[in-house]
C-alpha positions in Angstrom: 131.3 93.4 17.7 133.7 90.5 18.9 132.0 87.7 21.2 133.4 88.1 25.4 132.8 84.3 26.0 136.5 83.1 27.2 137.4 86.2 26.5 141.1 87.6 26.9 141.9 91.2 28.2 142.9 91.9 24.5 139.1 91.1 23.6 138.0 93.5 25.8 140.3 96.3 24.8 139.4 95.4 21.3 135.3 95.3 22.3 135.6 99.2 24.4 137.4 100.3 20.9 134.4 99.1 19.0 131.4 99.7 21.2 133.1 103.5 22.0 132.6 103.8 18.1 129.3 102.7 18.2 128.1 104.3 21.3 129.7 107.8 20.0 132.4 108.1 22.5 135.1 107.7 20.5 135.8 111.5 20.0 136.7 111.8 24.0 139.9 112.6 24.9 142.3 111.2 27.5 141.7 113.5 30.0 137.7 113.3 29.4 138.4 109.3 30.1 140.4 110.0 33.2 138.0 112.1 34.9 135.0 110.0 34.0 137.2 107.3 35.5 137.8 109.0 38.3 134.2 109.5 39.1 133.8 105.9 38.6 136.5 105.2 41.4 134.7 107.5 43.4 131.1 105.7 42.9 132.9 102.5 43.5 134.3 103.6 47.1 130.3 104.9 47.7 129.6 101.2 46.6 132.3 99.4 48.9 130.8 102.2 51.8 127.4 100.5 51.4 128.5 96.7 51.0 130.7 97.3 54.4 127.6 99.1 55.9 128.9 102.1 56.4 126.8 105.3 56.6 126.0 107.1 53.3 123.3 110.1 52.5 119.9 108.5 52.2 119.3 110.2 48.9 122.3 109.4 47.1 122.1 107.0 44.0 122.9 103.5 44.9 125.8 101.3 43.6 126.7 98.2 43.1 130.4 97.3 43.5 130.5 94.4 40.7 128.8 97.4 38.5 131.7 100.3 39.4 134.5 97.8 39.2 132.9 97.0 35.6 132.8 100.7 34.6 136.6 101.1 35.7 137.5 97.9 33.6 135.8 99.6 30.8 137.5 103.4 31.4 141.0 101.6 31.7 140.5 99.6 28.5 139.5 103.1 26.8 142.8 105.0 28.1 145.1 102.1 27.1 143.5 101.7 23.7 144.1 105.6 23.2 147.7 105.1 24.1 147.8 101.8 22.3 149.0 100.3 25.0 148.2 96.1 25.4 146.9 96.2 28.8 147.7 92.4 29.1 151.5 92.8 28.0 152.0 96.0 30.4 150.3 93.9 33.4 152.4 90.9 32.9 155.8 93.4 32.4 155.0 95.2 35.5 154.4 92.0 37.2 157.7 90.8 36.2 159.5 94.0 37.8 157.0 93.9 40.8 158.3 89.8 41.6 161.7 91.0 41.9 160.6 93.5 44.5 161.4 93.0 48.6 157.9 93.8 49.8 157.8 94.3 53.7 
């Protein structure tokens, strides 16, 4: 497995690949990956409810925001990979489009 110190968003896409293989989660599909990312969005908003102090059922599993966000990084590095898409090229070409937007 590749080392994350310095590591680019390329390493990381390249890291999920390999640690999907060895983990056994290679076999999911994309729309597996898009609903466990989903429920990762969803423990993330129950995280930011408890950081901001906002009411949540007593008996519900705790999260940490720095965790969720984590999880999602991982889930979006597994759906680009599956798509071969170079999450770091497609960020920077969106950006590119997005500075030549009016925003209001």
């Amino acid at each position: 497995m590749p080392t994350l110190e310095q590591a680019k968003l390329q390493d990381l896409q390249q890291y999920v690949k390999e640690l999907e293989v060895e983990r056994g989660f290679d076999h999911q599909t994309v729309i597996e990956k898009c609903l466990l990312l989903g429920e990762e969005i969803g423990e993330l908003f129950k995280a930011i409810r408890k950081s901001e102090k906002i009411k949540i059922d007593s008996n519900s599993r705790k999260h940490e925001v720095s965790n969720e966000l984590a999880d999602i990084l991982i889930y979006l590095c597994a759906i680009a990979n599956r798509y071969d898409i170079d999450l770091e090229k497609a960020f920077r070409e969106k950006e590119e489009i997005n500075e030549k937007r009016k925003w209001q």
